[in-house]
C-alpha positions in Angstrom: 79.2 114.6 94.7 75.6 114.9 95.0 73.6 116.6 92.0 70.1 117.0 93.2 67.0 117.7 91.2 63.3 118.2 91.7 62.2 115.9 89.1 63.6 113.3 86.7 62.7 115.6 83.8 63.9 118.6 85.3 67.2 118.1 82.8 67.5 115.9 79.4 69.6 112.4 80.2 72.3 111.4 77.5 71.6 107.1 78.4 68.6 105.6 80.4 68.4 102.1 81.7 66.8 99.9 84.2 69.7 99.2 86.3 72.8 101.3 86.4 75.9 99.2 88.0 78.8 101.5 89.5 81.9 99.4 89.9 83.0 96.2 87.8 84.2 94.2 90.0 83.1 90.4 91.5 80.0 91.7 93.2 79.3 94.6 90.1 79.5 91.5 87.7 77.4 89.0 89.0 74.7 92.0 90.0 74.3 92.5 86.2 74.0 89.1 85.1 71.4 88.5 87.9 69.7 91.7 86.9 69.6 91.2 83.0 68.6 87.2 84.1 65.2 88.2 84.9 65.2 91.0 81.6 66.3 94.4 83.1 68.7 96.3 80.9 72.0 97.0 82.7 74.6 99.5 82.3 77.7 98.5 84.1 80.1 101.1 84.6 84.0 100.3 85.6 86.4 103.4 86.1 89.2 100.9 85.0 90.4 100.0 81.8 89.7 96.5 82.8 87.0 94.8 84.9 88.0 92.9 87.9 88.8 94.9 90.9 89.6 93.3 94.2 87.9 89.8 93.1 90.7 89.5 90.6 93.5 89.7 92.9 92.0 87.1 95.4 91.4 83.5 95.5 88.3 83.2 94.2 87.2 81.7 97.5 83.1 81.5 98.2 82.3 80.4 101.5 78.8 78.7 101.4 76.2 76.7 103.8 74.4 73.7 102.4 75.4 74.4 98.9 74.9 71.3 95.9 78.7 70.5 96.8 78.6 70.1 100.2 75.9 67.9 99.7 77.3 65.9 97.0 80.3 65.5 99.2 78.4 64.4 102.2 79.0 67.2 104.2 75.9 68.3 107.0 76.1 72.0 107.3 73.7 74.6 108.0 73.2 78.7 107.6 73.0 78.9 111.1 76.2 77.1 112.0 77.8 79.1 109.4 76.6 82.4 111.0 77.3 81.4 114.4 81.0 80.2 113.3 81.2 84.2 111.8 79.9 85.7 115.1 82.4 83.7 116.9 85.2 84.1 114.9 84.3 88.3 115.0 84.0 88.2 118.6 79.7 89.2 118.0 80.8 92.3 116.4 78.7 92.2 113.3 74.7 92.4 113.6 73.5 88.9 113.8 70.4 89.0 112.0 72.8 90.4 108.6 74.9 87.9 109.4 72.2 85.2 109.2 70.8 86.9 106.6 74.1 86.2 104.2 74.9 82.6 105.6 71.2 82.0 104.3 72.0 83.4 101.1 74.9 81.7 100.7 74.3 78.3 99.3 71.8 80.2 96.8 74.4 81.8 95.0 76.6 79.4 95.2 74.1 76.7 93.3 73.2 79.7 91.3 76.4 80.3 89.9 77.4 76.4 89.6 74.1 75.6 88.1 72.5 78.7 85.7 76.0 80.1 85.1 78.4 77.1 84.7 80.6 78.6 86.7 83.1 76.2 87.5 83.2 75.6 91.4 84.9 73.0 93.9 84.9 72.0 97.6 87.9 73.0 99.6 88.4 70.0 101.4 92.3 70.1 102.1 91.9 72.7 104.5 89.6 74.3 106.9 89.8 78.3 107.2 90.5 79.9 110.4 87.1 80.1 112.1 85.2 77.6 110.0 83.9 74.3 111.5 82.7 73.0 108.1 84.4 72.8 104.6 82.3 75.2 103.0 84.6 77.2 101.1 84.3 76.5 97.3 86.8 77.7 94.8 87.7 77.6 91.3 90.4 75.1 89.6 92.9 77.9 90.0 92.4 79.1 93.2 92.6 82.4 91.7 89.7 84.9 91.6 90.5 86.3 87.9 89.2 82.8 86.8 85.5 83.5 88.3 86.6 87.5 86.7 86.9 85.8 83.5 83.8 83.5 83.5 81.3 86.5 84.5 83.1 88.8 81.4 82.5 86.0 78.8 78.6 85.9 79.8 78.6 89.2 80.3 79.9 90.0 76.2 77.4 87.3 75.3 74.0 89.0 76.6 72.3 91.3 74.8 71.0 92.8 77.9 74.1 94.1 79.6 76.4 97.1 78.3 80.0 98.0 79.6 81.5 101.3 79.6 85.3 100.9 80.5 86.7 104.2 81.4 84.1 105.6 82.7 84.0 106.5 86.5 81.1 107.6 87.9 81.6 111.1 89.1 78.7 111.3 91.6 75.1 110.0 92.0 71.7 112.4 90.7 69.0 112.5 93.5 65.7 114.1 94.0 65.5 116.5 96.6 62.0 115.8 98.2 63.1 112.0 99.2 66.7 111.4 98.1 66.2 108.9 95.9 68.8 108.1 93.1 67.7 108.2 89.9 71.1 108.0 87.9 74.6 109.3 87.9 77.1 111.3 86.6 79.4 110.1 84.4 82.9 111.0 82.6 83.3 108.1 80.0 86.4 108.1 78.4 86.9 109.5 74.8 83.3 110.4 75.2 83.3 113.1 78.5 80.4 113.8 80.9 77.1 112.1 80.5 74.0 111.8 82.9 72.7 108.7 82.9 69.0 108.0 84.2 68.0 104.2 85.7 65.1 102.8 87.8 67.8 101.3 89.9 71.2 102.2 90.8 73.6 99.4 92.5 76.8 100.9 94.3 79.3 97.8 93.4 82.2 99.2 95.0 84.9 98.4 97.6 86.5 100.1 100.0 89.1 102.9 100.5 91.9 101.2 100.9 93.4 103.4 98.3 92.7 106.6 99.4 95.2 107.4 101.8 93.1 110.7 103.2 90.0 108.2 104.2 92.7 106.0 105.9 94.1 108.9 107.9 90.8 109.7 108.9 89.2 106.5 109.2 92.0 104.0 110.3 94.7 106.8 111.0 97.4 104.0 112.5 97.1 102.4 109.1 97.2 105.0 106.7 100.9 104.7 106.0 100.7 100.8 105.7 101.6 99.1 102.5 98.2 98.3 100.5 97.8 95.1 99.1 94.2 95.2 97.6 92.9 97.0 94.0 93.9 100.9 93.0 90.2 101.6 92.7 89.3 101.5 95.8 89.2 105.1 96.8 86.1 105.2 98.6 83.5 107.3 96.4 80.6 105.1 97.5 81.3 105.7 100.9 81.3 109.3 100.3 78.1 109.4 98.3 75.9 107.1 100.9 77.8 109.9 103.7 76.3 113.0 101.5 72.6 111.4 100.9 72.5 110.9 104.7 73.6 107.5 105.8 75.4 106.6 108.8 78.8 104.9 109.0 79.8 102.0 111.1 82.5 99.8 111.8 85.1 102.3 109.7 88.1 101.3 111.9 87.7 98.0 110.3 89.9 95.9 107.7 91.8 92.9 107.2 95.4 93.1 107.3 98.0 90.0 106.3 101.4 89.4 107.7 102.6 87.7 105.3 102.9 89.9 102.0 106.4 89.9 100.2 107.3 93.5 99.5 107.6 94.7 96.6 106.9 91.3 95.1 103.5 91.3 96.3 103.1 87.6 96.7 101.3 86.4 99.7 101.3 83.6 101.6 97.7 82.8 103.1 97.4 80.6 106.1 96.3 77.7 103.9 99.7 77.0 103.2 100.6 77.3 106.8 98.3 75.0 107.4 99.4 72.5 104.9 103.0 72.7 105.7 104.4 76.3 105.1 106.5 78.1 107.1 107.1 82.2 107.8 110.8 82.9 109.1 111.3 86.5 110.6 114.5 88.0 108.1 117.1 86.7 110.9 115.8 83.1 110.4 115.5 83.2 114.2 111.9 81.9 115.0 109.6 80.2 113.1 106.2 81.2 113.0 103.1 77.8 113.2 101.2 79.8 115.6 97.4 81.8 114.7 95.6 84.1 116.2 91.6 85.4 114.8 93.5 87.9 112.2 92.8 85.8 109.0 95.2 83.2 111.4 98.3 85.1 111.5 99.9 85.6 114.4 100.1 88.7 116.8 103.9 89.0 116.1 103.9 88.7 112.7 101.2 91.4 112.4 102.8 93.5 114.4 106.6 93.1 112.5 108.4 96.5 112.1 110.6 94.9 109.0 108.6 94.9 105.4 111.2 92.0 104.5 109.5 89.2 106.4 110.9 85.9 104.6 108.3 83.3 103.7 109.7 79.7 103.3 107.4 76.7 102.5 107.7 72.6 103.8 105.9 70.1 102.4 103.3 71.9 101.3 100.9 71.4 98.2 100.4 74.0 96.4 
């Protein structure tokens, strides 16, 4: 998991880079395009065949404070409304000054994206999401995420800066012993096998476990036999490796479960369109479900459904 040395040149390293990114997903990709912006050489490393991870499957939703659009569109907001709206909504579990920290952060990338980048962004006005007292979500065209997935791979291919190695999952992180820093990682690329690679900086771009069913049973035991509807990759291994160089864990028990997934289809139904019309029927058709509570604004009873055949309808709703 850990391979510790006493010096960097203690072994010979197959690659060497400035900044090593484990884990190709939204966050992995826009960390090496902001990295090889300002002229580091990035490796970006995705265990997958394909690039993409959770980001892909979403909605390609970026909540923002006093981004260019909200502006343009006349809208006042503020990182500190958007952090107290996130507090509130969480019940002041998350640390506030992080929290602040990330609302303040927010409209940067967001303008960063939109304006260096071309990423194409718009306002969610049609809705507000649960918890949110501003429209401040942006989104692309599609409302899908594999549209941002595809924007960040085209600049990516186009950079001289940035490599991808496809294939090739990072088998464990290479520390010195004296202060624990990383200084590379181990690496089983495919039709190539195992290669140390050495970097000034290494980014840990990866999810969570929602995929590794022993980290559930451990971690979130009453959910460990629940149907998963997020990326296959996300087994954890980050998790494990901060755990082995020494950090501490917090907030484990947490994640974000929907009500309103259609087994086996796997089409969801997000409270958007509830809120524009849409409807979720139990499978007897005998109560129909408008009401919200803080879980992503589905409601207790739906949540807590024993049936895995929840029927979805939709009424007037734009989609």
């Amino acid at each position: 998991m850990i391979t510790w040395v006493d010096s960097v040149y203690e072994a010979p390293w197959d690659v060497e880079t400035d900044v090593l990114v484990i884990g190709g997903g939204g966050c992995g990709m826009v960390a090496s395009l902001a990295a090889a912006e300002v002229g580091a050489k990035v490796l970006l490393l995705e265990k997958e065949s394909k690039v993409g991870g959770n980001t892909s499957l979403s909605q390609g939703m970026i909540p923002a404070a006093g981004s260019i659009l909200q502006k343009n569109a006349g809208i006042d907001d503020s990182p500190e409304q958007m952090a107290r709206d996130i507090l509130e909504k969480n019940q002041f579990q998350s640390d506030p000054d992080l929290t602040l920290h990330i609302a303040q952060e927010s409209a940067k990338l967001v303008n960063w994206l939109v304006d260096k980048l071309n990423v194409q962004l718009a306002l969610v006005t049609n809705f507000l999401y649960p918890g949110h007292t501003k429209h401040r979500v942006h989104a692309p065209s599609t409302k899908k995420g594999v549209q941002l997935v595809n924007r960040f791979l085209e600049l990516i291919k186009s950079h001289q800066n940035i490599d991808i190695a496809y294939g090739a999952p990072a088998i464990g992180l290479i520390a010195t012993r004296s202060n624990g820093a990383v200084v590379g990682a181990t690496v089983n690329i495919r039709g190539v096998g195992w290669n140390r690679a050495r970097a000034a900086k290494t980014i840990l771009a990866l999810n969570g476990f929602g995929a590794n069913r022993e980290m559930l049973a451990r971690y979130i035991p009453e959910m460990a036999a629940a149907y998963y509807f997020g990326h296959e990759g996300n087994t954890g291994e980050g998790i494990r490796w901060g755990e082995a160089l020494g950090a501490a864990l917090l907030h484990m028990d947490a994640y974000q479960a929907h009500g309103s997934v259609a087994y086996p289809e796997g089409t969801l139904l997000t409270w958007a369109s509830i809120s524009l019309g849409g409807v979720s029927c139990k499978p007897s058709w005998s109560a129909l479900c408008e009401r919200k509570s803080r879980i992503f604004g589905t409601c207790p009873s739906c949540l807590g459904s024993a049936s895995r055949h929840c029927v979805c309808g939709v009424r007037s709703a734009h989609l």
